[in-house]
C-alpha positions as CSV (number, residue, x, y, z in Angstrom):
1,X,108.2,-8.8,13.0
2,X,105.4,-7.3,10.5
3,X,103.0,-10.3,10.5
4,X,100.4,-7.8,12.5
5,X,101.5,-4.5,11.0
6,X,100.4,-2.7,7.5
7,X,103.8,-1.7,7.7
8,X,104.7,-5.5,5.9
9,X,102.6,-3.6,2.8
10,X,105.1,-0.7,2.5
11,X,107.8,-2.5,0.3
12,X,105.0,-4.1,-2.2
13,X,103.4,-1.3,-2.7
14,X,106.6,1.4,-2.9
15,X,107.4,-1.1,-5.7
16,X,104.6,-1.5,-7.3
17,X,104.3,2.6,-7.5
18,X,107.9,3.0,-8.5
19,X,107.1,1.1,-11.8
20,X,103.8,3.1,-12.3
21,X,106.2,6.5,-11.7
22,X,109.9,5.6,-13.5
23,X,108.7,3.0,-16.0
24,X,111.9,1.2,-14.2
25,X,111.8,-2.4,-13.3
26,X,115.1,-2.8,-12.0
27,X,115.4,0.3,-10.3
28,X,111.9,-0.2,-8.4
29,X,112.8,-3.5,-7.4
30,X,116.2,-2.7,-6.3
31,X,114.8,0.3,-4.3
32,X,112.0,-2.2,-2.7
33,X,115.0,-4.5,-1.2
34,X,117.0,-1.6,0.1
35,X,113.8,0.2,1.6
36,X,113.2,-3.2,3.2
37,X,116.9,-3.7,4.4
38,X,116.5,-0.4,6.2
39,X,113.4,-1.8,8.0
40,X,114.5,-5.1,9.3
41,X,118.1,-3.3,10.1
42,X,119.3,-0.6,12.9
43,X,122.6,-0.3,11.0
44,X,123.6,1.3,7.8
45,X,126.6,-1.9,7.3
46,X,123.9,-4.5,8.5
47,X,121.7,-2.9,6.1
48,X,124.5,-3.2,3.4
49,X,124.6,-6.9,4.2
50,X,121.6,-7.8,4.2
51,X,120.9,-6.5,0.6
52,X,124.0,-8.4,-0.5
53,X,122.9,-11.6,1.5
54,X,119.4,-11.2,-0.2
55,X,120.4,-11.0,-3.9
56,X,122.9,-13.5,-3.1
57,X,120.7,-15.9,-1.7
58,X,119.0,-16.3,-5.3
59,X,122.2,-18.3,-6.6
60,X,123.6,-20.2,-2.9
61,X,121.4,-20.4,0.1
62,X,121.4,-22.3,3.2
63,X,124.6,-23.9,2.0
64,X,123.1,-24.8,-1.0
65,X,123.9,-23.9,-4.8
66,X,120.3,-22.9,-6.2
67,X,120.5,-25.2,-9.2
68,X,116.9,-24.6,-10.3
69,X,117.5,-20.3,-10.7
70,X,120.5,-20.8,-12.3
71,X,119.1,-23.3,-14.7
72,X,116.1,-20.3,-15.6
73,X,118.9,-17.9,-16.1
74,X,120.4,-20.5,-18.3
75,X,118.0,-21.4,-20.4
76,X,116.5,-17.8,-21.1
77,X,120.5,-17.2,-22.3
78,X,120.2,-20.2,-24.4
79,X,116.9,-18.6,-26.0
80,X,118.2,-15.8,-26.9
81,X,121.4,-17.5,-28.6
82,X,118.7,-19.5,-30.5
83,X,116.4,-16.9,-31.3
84,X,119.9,-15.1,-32.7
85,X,120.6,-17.9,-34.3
86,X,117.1,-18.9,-36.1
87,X,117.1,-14.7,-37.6
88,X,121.1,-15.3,-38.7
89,X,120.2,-18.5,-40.8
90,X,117.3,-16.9,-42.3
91,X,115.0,-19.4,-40.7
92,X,112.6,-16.7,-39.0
93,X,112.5,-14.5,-42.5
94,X,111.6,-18.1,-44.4
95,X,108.6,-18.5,-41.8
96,X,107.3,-15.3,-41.9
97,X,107.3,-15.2,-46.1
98,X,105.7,-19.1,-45.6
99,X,102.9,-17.8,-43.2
100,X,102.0,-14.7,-44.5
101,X,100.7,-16.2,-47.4
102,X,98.2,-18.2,-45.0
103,X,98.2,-15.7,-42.0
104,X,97.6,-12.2,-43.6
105,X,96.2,-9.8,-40.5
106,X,97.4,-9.4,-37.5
107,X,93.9,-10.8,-36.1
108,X,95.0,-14.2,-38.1
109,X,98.6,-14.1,-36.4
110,X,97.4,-12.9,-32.9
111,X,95.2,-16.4,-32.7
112,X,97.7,-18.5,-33.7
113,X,99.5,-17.4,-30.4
114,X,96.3,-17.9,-28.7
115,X,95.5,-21.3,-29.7
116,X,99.4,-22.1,-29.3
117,X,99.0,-21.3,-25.5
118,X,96.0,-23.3,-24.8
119,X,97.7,-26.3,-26.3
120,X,100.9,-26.0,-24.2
121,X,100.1,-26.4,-20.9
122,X,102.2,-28.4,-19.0
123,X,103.9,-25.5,-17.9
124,X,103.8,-22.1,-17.6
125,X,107.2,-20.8,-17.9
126,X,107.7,-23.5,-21.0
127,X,104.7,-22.0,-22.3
128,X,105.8,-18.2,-22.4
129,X,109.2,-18.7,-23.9
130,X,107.8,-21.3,-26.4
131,X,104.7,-19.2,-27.8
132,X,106.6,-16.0,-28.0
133,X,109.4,-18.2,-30.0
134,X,106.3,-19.4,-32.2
135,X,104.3,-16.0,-32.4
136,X,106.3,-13.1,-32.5
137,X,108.1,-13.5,-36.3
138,X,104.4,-13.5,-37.3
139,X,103.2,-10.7,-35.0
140,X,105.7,-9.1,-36.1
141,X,105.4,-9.9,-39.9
142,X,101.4,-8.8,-39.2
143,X,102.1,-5.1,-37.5
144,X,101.0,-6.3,-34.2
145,X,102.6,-4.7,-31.0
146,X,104.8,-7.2,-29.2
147,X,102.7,-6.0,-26.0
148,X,99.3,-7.5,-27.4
149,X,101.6,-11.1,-28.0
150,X,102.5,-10.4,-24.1
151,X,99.1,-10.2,-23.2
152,X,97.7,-12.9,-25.2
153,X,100.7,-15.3,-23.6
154,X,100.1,-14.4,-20.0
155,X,96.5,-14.8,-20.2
156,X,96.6,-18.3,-21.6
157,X,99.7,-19.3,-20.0
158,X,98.7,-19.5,-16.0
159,X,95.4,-19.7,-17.1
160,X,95.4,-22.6,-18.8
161,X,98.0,-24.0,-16.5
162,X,95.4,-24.0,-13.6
163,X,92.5,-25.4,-15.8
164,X,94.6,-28.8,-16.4
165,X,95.4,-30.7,-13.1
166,X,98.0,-32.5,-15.9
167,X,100.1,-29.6,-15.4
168,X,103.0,-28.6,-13.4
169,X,100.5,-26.0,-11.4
170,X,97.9,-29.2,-11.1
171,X,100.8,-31.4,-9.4
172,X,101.6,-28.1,-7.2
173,X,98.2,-27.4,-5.8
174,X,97.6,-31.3,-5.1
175,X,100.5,-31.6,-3.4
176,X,99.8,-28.0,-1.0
177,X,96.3,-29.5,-0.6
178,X,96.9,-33.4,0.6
179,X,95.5,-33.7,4.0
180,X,93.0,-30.2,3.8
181,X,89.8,-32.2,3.0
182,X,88.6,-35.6,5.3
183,X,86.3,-36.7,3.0
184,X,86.9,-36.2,-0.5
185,X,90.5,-36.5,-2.0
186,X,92.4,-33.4,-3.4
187,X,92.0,-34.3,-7.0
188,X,88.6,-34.4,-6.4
189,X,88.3,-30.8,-5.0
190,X,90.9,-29.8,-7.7
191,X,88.7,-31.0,-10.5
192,X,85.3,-29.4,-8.8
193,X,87.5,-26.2,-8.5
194,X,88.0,-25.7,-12.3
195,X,84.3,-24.8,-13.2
196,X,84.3,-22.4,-10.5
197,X,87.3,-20.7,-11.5
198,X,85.7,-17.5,-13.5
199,X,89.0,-15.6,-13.8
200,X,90.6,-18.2,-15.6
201,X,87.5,-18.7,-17.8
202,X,86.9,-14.8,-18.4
203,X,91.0,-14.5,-18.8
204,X,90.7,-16.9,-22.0
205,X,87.3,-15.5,-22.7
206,X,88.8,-11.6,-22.6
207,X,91.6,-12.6,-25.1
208,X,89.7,-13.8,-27.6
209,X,87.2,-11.1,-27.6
210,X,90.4,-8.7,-27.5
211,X,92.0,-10.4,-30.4
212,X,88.9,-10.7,-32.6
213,X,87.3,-7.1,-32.1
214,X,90.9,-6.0,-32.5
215,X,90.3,-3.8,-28.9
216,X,93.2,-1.6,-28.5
217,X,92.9,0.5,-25.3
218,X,94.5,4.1,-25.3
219,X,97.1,2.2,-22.7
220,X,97.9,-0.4,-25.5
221,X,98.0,2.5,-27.9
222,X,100.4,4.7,-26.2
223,X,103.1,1.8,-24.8
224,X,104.4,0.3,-27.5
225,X,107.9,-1.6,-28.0
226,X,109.3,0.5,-24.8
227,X,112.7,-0.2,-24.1
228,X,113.6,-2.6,-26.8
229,X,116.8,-2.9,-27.7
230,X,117.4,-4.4,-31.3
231,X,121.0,-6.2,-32.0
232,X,121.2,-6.3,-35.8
233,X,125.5,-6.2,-36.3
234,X,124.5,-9.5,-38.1
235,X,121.7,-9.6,-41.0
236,X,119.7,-12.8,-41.9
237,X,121.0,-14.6,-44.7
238,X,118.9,-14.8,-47.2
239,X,116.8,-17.7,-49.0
240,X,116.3,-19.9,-45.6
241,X,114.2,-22.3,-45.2
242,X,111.2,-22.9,-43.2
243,X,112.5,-25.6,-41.1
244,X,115.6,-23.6,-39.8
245,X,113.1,-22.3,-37.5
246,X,110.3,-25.2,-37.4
247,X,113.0,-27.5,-36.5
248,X,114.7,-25.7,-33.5
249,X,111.4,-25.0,-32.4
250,X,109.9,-28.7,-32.3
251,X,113.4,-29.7,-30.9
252,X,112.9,-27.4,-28.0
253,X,109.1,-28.4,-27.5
254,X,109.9,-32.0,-27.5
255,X,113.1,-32.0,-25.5
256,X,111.8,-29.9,-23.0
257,X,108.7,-32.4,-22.5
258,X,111.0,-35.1,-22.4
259,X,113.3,-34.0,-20.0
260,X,110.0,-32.9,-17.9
261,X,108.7,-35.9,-17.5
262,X,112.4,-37.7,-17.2
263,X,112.8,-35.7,-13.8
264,X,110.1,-36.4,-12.3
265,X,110.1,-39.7,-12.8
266,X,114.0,-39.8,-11.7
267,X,112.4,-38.4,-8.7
268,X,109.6,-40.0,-7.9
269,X,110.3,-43.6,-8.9
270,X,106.6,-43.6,-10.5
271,X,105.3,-43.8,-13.6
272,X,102.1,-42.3,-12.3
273,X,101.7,-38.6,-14.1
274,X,100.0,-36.6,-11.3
275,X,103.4,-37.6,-9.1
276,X,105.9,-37.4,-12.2
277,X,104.5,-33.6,-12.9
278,X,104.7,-32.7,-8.9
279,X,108.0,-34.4,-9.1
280,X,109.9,-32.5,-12.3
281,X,112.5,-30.1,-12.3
282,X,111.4,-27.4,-14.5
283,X,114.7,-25.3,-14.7
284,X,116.6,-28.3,-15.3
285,X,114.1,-29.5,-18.1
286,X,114.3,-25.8,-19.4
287,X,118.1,-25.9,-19.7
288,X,118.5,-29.8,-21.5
289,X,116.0,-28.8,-23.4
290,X,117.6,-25.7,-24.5
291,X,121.0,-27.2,-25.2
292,X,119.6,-29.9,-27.3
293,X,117.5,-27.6,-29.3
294,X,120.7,-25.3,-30.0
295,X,123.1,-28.1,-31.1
296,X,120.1,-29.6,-33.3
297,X,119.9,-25.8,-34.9
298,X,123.8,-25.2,-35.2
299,X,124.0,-29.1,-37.1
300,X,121.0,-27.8,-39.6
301,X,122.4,-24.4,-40.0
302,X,126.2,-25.0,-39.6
303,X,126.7,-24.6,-44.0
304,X,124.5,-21.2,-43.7
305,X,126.8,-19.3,-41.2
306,X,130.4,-18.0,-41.0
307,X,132.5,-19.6,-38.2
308,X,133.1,-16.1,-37.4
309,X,129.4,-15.1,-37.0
310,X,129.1,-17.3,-34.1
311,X,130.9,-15.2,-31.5
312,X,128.5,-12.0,-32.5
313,X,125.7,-14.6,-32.3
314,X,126.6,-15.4,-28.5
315,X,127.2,-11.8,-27.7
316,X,124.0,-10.3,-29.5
317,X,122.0,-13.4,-27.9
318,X,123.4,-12.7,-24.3
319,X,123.0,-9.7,-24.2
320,X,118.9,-9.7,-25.4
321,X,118.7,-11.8,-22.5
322,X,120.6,-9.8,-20.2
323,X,118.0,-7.2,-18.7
324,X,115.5,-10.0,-18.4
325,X,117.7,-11.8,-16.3
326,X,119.1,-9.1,-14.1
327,X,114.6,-8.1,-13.5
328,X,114.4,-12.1,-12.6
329,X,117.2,-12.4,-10.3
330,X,115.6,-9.1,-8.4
331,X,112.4,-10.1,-8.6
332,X,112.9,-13.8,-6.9
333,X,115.6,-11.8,-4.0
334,X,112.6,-9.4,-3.2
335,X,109.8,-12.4,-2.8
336,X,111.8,-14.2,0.2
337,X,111.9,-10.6,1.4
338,X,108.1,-9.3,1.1
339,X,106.9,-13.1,2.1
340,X,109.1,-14.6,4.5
341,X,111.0,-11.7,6.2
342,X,108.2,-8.8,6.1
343,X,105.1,-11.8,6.2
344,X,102.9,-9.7,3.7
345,X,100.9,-12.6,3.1
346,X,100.6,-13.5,6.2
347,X,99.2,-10.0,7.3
348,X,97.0,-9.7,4.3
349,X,95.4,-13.4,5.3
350,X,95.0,-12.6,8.8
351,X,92.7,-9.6,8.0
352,X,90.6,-11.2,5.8
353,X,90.1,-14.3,8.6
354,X,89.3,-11.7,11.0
355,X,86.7,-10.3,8.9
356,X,84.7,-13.4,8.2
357,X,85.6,-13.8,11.6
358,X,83.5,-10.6,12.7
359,X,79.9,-11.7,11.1
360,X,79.6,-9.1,9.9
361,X,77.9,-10.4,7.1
362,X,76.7,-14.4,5.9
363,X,80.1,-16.1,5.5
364,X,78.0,-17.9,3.0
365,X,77.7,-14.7,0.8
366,X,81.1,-13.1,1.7
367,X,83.6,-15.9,1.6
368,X,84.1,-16.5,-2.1
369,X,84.5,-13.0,-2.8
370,X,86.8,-12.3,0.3
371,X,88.7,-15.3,-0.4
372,X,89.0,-13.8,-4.2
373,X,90.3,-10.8,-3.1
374,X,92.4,-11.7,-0.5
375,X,93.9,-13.8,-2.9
376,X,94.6,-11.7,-5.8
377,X,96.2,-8.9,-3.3
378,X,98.8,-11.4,-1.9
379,X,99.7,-12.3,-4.9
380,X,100.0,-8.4,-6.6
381,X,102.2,-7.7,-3.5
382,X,104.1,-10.8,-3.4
383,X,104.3,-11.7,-6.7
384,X,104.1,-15.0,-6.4
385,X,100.3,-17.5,-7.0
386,X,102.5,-19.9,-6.1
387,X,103.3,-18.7,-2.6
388,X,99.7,-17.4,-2.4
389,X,97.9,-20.8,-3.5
390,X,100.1,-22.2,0.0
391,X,99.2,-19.5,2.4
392,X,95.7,-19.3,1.2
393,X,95.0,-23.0,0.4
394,X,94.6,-23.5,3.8
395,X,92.9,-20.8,4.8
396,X,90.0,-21.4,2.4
397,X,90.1,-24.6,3.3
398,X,89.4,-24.1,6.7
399,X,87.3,-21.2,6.5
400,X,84.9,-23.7,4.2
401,X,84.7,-26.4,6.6
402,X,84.1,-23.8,9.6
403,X,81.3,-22.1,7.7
404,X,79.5,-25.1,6.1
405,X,80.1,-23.5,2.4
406,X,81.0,-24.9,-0.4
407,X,84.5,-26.1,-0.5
408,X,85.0,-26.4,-4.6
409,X,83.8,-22.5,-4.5
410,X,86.1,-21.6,-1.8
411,X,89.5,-23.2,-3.5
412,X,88.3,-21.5,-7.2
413,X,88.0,-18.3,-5.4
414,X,92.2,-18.5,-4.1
415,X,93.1,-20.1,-7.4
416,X,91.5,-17.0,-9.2
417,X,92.5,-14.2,-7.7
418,X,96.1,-15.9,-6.8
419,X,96.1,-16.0,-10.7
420,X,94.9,-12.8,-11.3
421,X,97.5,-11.1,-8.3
422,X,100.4,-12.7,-10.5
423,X,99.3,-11.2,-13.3
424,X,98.8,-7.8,-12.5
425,X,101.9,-7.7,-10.4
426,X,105.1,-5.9,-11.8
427,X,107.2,-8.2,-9.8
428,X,105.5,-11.6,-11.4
429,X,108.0,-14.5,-12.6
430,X,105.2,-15.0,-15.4
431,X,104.9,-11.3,-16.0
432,X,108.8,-11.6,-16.6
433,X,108.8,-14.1,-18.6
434,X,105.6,-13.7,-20.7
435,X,107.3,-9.9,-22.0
436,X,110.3,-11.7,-22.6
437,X,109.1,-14.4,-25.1
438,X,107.0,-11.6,-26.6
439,X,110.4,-9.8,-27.2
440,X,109.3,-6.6,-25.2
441,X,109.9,-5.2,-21.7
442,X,108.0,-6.3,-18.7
443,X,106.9,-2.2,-17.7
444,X,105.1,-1.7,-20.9
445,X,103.9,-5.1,-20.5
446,X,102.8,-4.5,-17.5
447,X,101.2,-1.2,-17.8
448,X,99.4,-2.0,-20.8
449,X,97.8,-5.6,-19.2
450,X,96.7,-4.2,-16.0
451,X,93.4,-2.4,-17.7
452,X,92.6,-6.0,-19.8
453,X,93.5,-7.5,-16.9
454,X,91.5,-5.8,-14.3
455,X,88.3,-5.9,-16.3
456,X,88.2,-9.5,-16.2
457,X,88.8,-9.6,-12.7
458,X,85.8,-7.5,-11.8
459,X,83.5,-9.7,-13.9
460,X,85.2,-12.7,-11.7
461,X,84.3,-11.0,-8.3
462,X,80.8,-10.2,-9.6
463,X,80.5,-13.9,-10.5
464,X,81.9,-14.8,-7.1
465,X,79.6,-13.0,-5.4
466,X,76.1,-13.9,-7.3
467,X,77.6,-17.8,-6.8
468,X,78.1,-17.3,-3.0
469,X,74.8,-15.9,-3.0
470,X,72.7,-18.3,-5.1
471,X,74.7,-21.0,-4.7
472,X,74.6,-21.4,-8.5
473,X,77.8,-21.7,-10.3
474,X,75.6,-21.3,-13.5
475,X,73.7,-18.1,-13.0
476,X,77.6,-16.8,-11.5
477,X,78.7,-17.5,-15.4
478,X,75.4,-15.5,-16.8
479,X,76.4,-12.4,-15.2
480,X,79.8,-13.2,-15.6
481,X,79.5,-13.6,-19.3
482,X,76.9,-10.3,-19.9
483,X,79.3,-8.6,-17.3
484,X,82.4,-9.3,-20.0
485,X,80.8,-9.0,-23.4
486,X,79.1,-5.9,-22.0
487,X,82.8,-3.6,-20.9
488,X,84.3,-5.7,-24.0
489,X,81.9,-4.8,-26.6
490,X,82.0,-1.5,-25.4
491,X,85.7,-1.2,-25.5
492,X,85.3,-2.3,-29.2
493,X,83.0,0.5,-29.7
494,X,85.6,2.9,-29.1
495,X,88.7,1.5,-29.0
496,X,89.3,-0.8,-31.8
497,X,90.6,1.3,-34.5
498,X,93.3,-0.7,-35.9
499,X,96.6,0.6,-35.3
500,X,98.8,2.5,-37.2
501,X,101.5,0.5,-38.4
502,X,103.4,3.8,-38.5
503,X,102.6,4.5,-35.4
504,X,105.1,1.2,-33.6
505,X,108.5,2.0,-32.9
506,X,109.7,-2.0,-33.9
507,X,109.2,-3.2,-37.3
């Protein structure tokens, strides 16, 4: 119905500017589906149904219990019973006392979630939860703001995701692109793609320079620990040990891996890793996982705890879990909506085929940087790469072969600003669930990303452009790199005054 209208635009971006004005996740994405309901509707009780049949639809659809969401909801309940229960045994204060004897600044503990999100890759939504489980104890131990551990986790969990073909996003993308190219294969094109891919270079590349200069824009400054909600009816018990928290946390790592692999092999018959990845069931690995790390960490702290502890443990643990959820379950009834009922995307890649359409200018020059655009929009609107990477797979795909420019460019240019549209975007799964391991909430984390962010994007686009042009990945990087040191060193110049540990509102 709004395939060839900018009216299909109206619901992202009345969302999108609802966070920006109430700081209200919930209430912005609520207000998105009902605005929507009103435009697909002529009546106030269709209306009514359709918002029901939508938010609905995220548990049971087309006859069908959706297993996967309900896992995700699961598992993030789980977390927080575990996280509960790591801080009750006394297992988080043991690892802070352990590793601030070794990790002493906030600089120190800041890289150790960095390097802990490049060496989880396999998937992103294992990697948010797991390096904000790792991280934030010693963030927090360090006076750093739980929205600089949500930065440094969504930059290097996607990111890092779509640099490793071994990864549930590699698996993804193959599987979207079998059949595109005549001949090369997909892997090939996959594994050509990931040196053109400046955004997720520059996004790895603008965390580290962040972290090291210690760069604290006035955004970061002025949003911290925004509507966190602390449950301390129970204190920690003291003298734990270390391992009441190392334990649980290798339990979950490895049982979650396990249980990754396991499905996808119980689906695809194969012991072949490209198809066992593109196979697994990530909110059932997520969930399995997370019940066999929680026994393993009631067993090793069951002669630390009161049997009457365990009930607030439950409560306190559901209920730091609670708001995530409810922002999750909105967030995945309003992408349906914004992709399939209102065909954003669809709209949005439409225009930017009838542009290279026009001639206006040498596909040759254009096409990367349209493509990146294109891309990242889609996915800010959407907030989905996932969906974006299928709608604009092909696209690029097709406008490469048409044009006679370089495919490898093309596909980086959709992966990157797909990447970069989740996220920017408010509405993101990631951007959900990268605030929620960091243990803050997703509008300050979004608000205070967007500038970080943003930066590296325009040194992407630059880069896209230059490589179009002189059809040299190479000299792209060179300006890409100057372009980045350049707005990062000068953000160091005069914003990288250390913060104020009086200034947070979290201890």
């Amino acid at each position: 119905m709004y395939a060839d209208s900018a009216l299909s635009l109206v619901v992202p971006l009345c969302v999108i500017a609802l966070v920006f004005i109430t700081r209200r996740v919930v209430f912005s994405l609520f207000a998105g589906i009902v605005l929507a309901s009103f435009m697909l509707n002529d009546s106030f009780f269709g209306a009514l149904e359709y918002v029901f049949n939508v938010i609905a639809g995220v548990f049971y659809s087309d006859g069908e219990v959706q297993s996967n969401a309900l896992y995700v909801f699961g598992f993030l309940i789980l977390l927080g019973i575990l996280t509960q229960l790591m801080q009750c045994s006394g297992g988080m204060n043991a690892f802070v006392h352990w590793a601030r004897v070794r990790v002493k600044s906030a600089r120190g503990s800041e890289f150790v979630a960095f390097v802990a999100g490049i060496v989880i890759f396999i998937d992103d939504y294992f990697n948010a939860l797991t390096v904000g489980q790792i991280a934030r104890p010693l963030n927090d131990a360090n006076h750093s703001t739980r929205e600089r551990l949500a930065y440094i986790i969504d930059s290097t969990s996607a990111p890092i995701c779509i640099l490793m073909p071994i990864s549930s996003w590699g698996a993804y993308i193959l599987g979207i692109m079998g059949g595109l190219f005549e001949e090369t294969s997909s892997f090939s094109v996959l594994a050509q793609s990931i040196w053109g891919n400046y955004y997720a270079w520059f996004a790895l590349l603008g965390v580290f320079l962040t972290i090291w200069w210690q760069i604290n824009l006035p955004v970061m400054r002025h949003n911290q620990g925004v509507g966190i909600e602390e449950f301390d009816e129970i204190k920690p018990h003291s003298g734990g040990s270390v391992w009441l928290l190392v334990i649980p946390i290798a339990a979950l790592i490895f049982f979650v891996g396990f249980f990754i692999f396991y499905s996808g092999f119980q689906e695809s018959k194969s012991f072949n890793l490209i198809e066992m990845l593109a196979n697994a069931q990530t909110g059932f690995s997520l969930f399995w996982g997370g019940i066999c790390a929680l026994v393993i960490s009631v067993i090793i702290a069951w002669n630390r705890i009161e049997r009457n502890e365990y009930f607030l443990i439950t409560k306190d643990g559901f209920l730091s879990m609670l708001p995530a959820n409810l922002i999750l379950i909105l967030a995945w009834a309003i992408g349906p909506v914004i992709k399939e009922d209102l065909q954003t995307g669809i709209y949005l890649a439409n225009l930017s085929k009838d542009f290279l359409a026009s001639g206006v200018l040498s596909a040759n020059v254009v096409a990367p940087i349209v493509l990146f655009v294109s891309a990242s929009f889609i996915a800010f609107c959407t907030g989905t790469s996932w969906g974006t990477f299928a709608i604009m797979l092909p696209i690029g795909a097709s406008i490469a072969t048409i044009n006679g420019i370089d495919m490898a460019l093309s596909v980086s240019a959709v992966l990157a600003g797909a990447v970069y549209g989740d996220h920017a975007s408010p509405i993101s799964d990631t951007t959900i669930l990268s605030a929620t391991g960091a243990g803050c909430s997703v509008q300050s984390h979004f608000i205070t990303q967007l500038p970080y962010a943003t930066t590296t994007a325009l040194a992407a686009l630059v880069s896209f452009g230059v490589a179009g042009i002189s059809d040299s990945l190479i000299l792209g990087y060179c300006v890409g790199f100057f372009l980045m040191f350049g707005s990062f060193y000068g953000y160091k110049r005069f914003f990288s005054k250390p913060l104020d540990f009086k200034e947070l509102k979290i201890a």
